[in-house]
C-alpha positions in Angstrom: -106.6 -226.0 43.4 -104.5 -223.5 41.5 -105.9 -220.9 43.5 -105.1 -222.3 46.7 -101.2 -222.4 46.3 -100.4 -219.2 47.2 -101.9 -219.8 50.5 -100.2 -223.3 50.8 -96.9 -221.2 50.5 -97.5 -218.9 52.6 -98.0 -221.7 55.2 -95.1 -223.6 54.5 -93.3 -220.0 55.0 -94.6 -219.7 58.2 -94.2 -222.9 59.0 -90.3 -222.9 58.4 -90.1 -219.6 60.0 -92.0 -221.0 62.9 -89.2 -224.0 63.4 -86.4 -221.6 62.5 -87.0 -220.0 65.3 -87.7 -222.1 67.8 -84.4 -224.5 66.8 -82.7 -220.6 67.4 -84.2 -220.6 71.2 -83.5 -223.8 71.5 -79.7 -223.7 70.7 -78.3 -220.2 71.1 -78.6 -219.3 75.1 -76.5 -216.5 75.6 -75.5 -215.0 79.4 -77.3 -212.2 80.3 -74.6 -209.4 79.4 -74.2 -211.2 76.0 -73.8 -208.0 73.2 -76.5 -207.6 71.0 -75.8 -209.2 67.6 -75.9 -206.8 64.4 -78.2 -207.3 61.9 -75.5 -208.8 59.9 -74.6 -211.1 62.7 -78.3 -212.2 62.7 -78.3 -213.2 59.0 -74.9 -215.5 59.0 -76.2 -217.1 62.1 -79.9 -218.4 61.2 -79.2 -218.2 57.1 -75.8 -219.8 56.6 -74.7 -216.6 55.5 -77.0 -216.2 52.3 -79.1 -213.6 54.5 -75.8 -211.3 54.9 -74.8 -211.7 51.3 -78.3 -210.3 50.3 -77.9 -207.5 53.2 -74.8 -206.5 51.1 -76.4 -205.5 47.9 -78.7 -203.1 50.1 -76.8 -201.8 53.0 -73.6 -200.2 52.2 -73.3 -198.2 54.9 -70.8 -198.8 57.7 -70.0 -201.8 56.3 -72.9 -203.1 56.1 -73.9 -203.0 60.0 -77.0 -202.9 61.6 -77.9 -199.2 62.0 -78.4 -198.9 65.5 -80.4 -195.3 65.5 -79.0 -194.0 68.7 -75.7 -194.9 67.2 -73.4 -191.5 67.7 -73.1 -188.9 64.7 -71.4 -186.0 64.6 -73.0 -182.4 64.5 -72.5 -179.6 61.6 -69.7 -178.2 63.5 -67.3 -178.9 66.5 -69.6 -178.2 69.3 -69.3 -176.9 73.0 -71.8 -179.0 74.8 -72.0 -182.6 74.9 -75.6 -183.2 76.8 -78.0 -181.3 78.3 -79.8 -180.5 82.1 -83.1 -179.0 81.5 -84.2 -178.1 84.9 -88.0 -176.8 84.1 -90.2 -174.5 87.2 -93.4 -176.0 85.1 -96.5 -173.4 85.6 -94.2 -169.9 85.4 -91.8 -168.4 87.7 -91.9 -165.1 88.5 -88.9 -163.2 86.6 -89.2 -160.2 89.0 -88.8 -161.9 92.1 -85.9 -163.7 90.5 -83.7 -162.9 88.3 -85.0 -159.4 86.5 -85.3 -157.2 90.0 -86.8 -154.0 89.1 -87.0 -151.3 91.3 -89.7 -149.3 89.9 -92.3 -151.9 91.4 -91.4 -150.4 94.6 -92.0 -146.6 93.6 -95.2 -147.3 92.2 -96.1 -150.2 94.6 -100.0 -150.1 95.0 -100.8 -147.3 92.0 -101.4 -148.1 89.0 -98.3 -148.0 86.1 -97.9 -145.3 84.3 -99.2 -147.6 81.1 -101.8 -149.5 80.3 -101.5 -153.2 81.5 -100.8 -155.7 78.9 -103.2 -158.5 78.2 -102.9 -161.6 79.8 -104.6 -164.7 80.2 -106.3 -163.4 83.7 -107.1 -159.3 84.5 -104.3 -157.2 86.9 -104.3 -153.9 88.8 -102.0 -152.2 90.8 -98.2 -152.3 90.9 -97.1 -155.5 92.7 -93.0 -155.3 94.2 -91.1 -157.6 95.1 -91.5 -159.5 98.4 -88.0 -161.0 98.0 -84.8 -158.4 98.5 -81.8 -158.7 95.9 -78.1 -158.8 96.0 -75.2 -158.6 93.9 -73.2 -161.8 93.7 -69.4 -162.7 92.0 -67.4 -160.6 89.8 -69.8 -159.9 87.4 -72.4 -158.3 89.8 -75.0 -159.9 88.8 -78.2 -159.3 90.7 -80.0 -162.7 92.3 -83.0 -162.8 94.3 -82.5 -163.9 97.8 -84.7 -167.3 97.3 -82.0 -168.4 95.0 -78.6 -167.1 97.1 -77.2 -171.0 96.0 -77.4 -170.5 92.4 -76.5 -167.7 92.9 -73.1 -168.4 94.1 -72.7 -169.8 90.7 -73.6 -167.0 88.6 -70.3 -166.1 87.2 -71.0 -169.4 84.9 -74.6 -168.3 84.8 -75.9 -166.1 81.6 -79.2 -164.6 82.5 -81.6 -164.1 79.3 -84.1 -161.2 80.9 -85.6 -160.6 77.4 -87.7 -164.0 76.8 -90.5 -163.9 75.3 -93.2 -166.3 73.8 -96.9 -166.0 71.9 -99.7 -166.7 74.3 -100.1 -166.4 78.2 -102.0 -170.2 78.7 -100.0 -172.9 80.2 -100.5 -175.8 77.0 -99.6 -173.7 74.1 -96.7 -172.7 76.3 -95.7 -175.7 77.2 -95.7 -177.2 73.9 -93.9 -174.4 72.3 -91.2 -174.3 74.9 -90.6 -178.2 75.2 -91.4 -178.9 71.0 -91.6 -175.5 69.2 -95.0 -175.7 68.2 -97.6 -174.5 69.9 -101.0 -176.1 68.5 -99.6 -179.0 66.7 -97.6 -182.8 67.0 -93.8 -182.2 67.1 -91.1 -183.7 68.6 -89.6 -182.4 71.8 -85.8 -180.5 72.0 -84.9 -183.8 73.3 -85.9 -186.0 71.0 -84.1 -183.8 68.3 -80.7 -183.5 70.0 -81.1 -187.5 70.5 -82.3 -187.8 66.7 -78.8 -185.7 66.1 -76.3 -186.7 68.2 -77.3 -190.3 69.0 -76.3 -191.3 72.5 -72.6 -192.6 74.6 -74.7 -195.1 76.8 -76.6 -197.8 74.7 -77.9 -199.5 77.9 -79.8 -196.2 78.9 -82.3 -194.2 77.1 -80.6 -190.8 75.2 -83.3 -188.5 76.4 -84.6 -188.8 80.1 -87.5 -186.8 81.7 -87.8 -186.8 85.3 -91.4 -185.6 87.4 -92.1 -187.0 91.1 -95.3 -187.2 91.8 -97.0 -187.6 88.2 -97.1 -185.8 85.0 -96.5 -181.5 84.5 -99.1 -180.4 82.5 -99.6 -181.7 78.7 -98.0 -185.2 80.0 -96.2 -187.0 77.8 -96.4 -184.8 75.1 -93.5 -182.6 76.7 -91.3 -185.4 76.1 -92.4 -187.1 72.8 -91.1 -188.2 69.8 -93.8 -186.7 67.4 -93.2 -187.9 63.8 -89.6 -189.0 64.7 -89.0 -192.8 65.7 -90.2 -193.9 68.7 -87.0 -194.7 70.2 -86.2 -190.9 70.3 -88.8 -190.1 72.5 -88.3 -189.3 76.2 -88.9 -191.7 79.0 -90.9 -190.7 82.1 -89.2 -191.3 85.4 -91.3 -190.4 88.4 -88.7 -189.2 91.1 -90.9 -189.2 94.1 -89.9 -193.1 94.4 -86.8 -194.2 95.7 -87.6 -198.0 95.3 -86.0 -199.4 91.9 -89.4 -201.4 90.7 -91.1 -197.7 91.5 -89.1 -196.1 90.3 -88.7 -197.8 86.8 -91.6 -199.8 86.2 -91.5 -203.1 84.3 -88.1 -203.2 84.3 -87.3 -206.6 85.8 -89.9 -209.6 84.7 -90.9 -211.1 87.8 -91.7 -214.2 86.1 -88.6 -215.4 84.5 -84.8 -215.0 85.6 -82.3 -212.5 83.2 -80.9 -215.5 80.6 -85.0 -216.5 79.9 -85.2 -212.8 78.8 -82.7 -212.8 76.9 -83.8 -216.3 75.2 -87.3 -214.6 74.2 -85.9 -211.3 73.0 -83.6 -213.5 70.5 -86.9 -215.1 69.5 -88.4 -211.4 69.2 -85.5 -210.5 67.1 -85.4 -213.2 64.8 -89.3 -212.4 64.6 -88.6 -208.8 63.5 -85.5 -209.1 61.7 -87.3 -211.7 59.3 -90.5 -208.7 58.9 -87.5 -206.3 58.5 -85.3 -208.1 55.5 -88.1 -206.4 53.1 -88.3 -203.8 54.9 -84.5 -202.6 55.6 -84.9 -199.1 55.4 -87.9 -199.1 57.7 -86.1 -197.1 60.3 -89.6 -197.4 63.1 -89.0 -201.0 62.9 -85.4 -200.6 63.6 -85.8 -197.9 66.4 -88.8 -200.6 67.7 -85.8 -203.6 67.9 -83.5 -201.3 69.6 -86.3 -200.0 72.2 -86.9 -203.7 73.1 -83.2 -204.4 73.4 -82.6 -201.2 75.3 -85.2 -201.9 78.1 -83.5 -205.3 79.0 -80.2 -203.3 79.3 -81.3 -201.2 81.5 -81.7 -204.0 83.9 -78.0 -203.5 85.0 -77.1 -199.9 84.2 -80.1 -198.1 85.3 -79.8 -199.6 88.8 -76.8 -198.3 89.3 -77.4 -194.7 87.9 -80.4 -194.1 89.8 -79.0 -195.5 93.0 -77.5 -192.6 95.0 -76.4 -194.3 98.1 -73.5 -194.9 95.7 -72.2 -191.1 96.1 -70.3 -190.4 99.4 -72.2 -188.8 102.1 -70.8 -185.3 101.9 -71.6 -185.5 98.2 -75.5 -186.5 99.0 -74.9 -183.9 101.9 -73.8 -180.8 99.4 -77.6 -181.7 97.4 -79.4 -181.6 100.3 -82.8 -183.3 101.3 -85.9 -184.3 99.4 -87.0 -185.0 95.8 -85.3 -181.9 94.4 -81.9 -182.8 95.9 -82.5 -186.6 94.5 -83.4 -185.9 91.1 -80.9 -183.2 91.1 -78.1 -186.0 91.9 -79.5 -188.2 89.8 -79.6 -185.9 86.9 -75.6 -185.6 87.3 -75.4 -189.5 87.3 -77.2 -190.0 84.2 -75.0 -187.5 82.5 -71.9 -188.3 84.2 -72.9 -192.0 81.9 -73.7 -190.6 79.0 -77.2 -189.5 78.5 -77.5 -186.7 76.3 -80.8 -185.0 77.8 -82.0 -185.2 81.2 -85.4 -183.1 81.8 -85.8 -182.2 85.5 -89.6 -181.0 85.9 -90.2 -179.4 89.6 -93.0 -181.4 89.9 -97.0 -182.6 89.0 -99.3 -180.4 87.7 -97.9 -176.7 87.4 -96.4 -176.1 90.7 -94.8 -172.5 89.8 -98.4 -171.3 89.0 -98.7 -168.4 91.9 -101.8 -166.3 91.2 -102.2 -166.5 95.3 -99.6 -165.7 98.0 -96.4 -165.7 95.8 -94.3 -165.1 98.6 -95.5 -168.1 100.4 -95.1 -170.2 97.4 -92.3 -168.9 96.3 -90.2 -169.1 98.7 -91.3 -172.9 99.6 -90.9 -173.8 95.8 -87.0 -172.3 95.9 -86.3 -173.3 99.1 -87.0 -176.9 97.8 -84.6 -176.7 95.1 -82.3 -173.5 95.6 -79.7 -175.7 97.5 -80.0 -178.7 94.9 -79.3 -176.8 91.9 -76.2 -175.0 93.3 -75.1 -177.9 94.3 -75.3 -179.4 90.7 -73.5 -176.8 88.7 -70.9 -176.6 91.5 -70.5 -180.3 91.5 -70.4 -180.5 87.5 -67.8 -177.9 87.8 -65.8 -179.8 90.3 -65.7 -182.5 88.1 -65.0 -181.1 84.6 -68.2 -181.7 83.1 -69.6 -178.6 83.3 -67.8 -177.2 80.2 -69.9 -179.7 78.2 -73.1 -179.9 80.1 -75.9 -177.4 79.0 -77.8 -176.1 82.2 -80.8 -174.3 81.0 -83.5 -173.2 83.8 -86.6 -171.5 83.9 -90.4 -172.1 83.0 -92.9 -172.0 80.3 -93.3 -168.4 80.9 -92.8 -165.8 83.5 -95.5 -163.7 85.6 -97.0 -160.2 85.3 -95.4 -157.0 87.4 -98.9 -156.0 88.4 -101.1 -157.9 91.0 -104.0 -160.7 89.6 -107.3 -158.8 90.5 -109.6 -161.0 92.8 -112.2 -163.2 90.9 -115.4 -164.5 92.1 -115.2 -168.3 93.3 -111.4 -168.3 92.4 -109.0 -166.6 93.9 -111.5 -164.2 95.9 -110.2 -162.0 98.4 -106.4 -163.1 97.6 -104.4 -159.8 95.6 -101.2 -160.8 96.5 -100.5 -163.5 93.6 -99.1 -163.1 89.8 -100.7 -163.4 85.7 -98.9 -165.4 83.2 -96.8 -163.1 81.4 -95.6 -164.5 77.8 -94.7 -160.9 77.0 -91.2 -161.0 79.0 -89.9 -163.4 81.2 -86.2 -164.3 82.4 -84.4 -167.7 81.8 -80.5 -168.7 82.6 -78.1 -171.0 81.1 -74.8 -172.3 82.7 -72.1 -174.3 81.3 -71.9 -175.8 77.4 -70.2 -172.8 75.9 -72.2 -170.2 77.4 -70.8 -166.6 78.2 -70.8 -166.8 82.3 -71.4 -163.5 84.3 -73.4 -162.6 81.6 -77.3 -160.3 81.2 -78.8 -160.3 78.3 -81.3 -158.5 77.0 -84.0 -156.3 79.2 -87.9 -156.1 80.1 -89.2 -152.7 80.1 -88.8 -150.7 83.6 -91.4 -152.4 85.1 -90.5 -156.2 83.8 -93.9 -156.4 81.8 -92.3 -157.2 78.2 -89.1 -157.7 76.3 -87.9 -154.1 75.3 -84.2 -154.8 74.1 -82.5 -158.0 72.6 -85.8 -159.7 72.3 -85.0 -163.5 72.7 -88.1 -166.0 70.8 -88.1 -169.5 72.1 -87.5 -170.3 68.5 -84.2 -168.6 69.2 -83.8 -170.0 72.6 -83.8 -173.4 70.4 -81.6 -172.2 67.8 -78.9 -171.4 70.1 -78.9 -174.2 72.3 -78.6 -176.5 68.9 -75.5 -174.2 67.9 -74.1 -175.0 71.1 -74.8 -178.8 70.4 -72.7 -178.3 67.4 -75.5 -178.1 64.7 -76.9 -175.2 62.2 -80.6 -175.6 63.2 -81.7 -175.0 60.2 -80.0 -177.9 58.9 -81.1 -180.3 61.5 -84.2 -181.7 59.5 -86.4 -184.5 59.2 -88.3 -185.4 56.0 -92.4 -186.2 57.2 -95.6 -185.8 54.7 -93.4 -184.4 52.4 -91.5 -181.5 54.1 -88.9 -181.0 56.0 -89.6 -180.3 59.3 -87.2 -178.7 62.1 -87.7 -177.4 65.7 -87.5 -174.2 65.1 -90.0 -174.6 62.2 -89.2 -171.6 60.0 -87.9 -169.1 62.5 -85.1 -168.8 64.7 -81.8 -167.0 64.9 -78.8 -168.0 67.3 -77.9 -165.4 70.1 -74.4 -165.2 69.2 -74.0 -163.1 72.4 -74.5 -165.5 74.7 -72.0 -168.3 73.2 -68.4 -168.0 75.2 
């Protein structure tokens, strides 16, 4: 029989835990905008206060309060930018058509460079110029590509990085590098970090948002993911093609059971968890779990109104322009405008930027569909003071070659008019959040086939935006199977050039 007590225990435990929690359901009803208790709260309400009084010999910190982990923190150092836009071309724009013009393309249009052609993922001939003519816009002179003449009307804000450059010219190992700085392995994306950092100044929406209509870029959700960090860091997937709310944000109402009935099982859920978590208080994946429950009922009432907007006056929704791109665009301010930190605005499924055929055709269509939005946001951001503290960053995983793709049988047969990957040197831009506007930095070679002055590494890239978030990145760490583990990994230096 001796052996059996254990087990009888072990019952009874359930057994009280069981009834504890339904006499808590039974009893505590709170309205549907009720705050969420603290964990402290929690233990005086279902322990008589004996709970808390044990929670004090092991939490000291902030008196003792539940350690929400999207609470704010502060970075290393006084920083410039507050959130971030990340408006990524997924598949690889072409830096010569927009941003890098490069007149040599014309001279030698149709011959061969005077140089052998770099390796890429796909083989190139001839010289390929520039479809697209360019023009010199503001005070700085900066030269813009005519497919982009509305961000280019911004471009005294705007520094242009023309010396990018990464490791390999295939989409994944791109993608994962740019989004996560890793290549090959799990790690968790740029936004997950800044959340991880800076915590977030809306605790009814998610700190790091990544927006695709139409399905996922490349790599799905691994752009966006958390890695080894807790799961409540991790991005959460909107699909912009919808305009319906339950589209739009799946799962977020219950159509079973009115607000206050979720809100009575979530208190069970809680008592569930925080019982599991007394033993375990330092178990900060449980915690981030509680919070990511919590957080999805929240958004019930906030995310309907930052998604929704009909709410902006008409010469406002007029200024963005039509379609998806003009949407998320607007959206994208909203979510700031309330406090998320990162928003990630992907063009759309797939890799739409990925022109080996008829870039002209494509790319034209492509920046026609978002030229006008994304003026329109970093105008509107500046009309409204948030631009000073909102990182715009733009570009893609990579750029394209300055030579034209060779034809390949059962591919892209008989088409010479398209674009390589190029990882050797490609052009991105950032606006706003401390950056030096009116500002070039760096330069491809003469024919724009690879960084040749001020090389900037994504790893850099990274660095810099982090300094601009306030923090040393290679300080911003998180301890995982026994290391210390960063996004830049062990490399990285911040551009001090292009901070204002």
């Amino acid at each position: 029989m001796g052996s059996l007590q254990p087990i009888g225990l072990i019952t009874d435990l359930k057994r009280k835990t069981r009834n504890r929690a339904i006499e808590f359901m039974n009893h505590h009803q709170p309205a549907a905008d009720d705050v969420i208790c603290t964990r402290r709260d929690f233990l005086r309400r279902v322990g008589m206060g004996f709970g808390a009084m044990g929670l004090s010999q092991v939490d000291t910190q902030a008196a003792g309060e539940y350690r929400n982990p999207l609470r704010l923190k502060s970075p290393h150092f006084p920083q410039k930018a507050k959130a971030v836009i990340h408006l990524f071309m997924n598949g690889g724009p072409s830096h010569v058509d927009t941003f890098d013009p490069k007149p040599m393309l014309d001279r030698y249009a149709g011959k061969a460079l005077p140089m052998e052609n770099l390796r890429t993922e796909r083989k190139t001939g001839a010289a390929f110029a520039s479809p697209f003519s360019f023009k010199r816009y503001g005070q700085s002179g900066t030269p813009v590509s005519e497919i982009f003449s509305n961000v280019a009307e911004s471009v005294d804000d705007i520094a242009v990085i023309r010396s990018m450059h990464a490791e390999v010219p295939n989409h994944e190992p791109s993608l994962m590098l740019m989004n996560c700085g890793e290549a090959r392995q799990i790690r968790p994306a740029m936004g997950s970090w800044i959340t991880y950092g800076l915590g977030s100044e809306n605790q009814n929406l998610p700190g790091f948002i990544s927006m695709c209509p139409g399905g996922y870029p490349i790599q799905e959700s691994q752009n966006w993911q958390s890695g080894f960090l807790p799961s409540v860091y991790q991005g959460t997937y909107i699909d912009t093609k919808h305009r319906r709310m339950d589209k739009l944000i799946e799962n977020i109402r219950s159509q079973a059971l009115p607000t206050s009935q979720q809100r009575r099982q979530l208190d069970l859920l809680r008592l569930l968890n925080e019982k599991h978590l007394e033993k375990r208080y330092d178990d900060e994946k449980l915690e981030a779990r509680i919070a990511s429950y919590e957080l999805a009922y929240r958004m019930q009432m906030d995310a309907t109104d930052a998604f929704d907007i009909e709410r902006e006056p008409k010469h406002i929704r007029e200024m963005y322009g039509e379609g998806t791109q003009a949407r998320q665009m607007l959206i994208a301010r909203r979510l700031i405008e309330r406090g998320v930190r990162m928003v990630q605005v992907w063009h759309g499924r797939g890799q739409p930027w990925d022109n080996h055929d008829d870039i002209e055709v494509r790319h034209r269509k492509l920046a026609g569909e978002c030229d006008q939005a994304i003026g329109a946001l970093l105008k509107d951001l500046k009309q409204r003071g948030m631009l000073d503290e909102t990182l715009v960053i733009w570009g893609g995983e990579f750029g394209r070659t300055p030579t034209v793709e060779l034809p390949k049988p059962g591919a892209n047969a008989g088409k010479i008019n398209g674009r390589d990957h190029n990882h050797w040197g490609f052009s991105m831009w950032m606006a706003g959040g401390g950056v030096k506007g009116g500002y070039v930095h760096g330069e491809t070679d003469e024919f724009g086939f690879k960084a040749a002055r001020d090389k900037v590494h994504v790893h850099d890239l990274h660095a810099t935006i982090l300094r601009l978030l306030g923090f040393d990145h290679e300080q911003l760490t998180f301890r995982h199977a026994g290391r210390d583990f960063r996004l830049t990994d062990v490399h990285g230096n911040v551009i001090d050039q292009l901070i204002a």
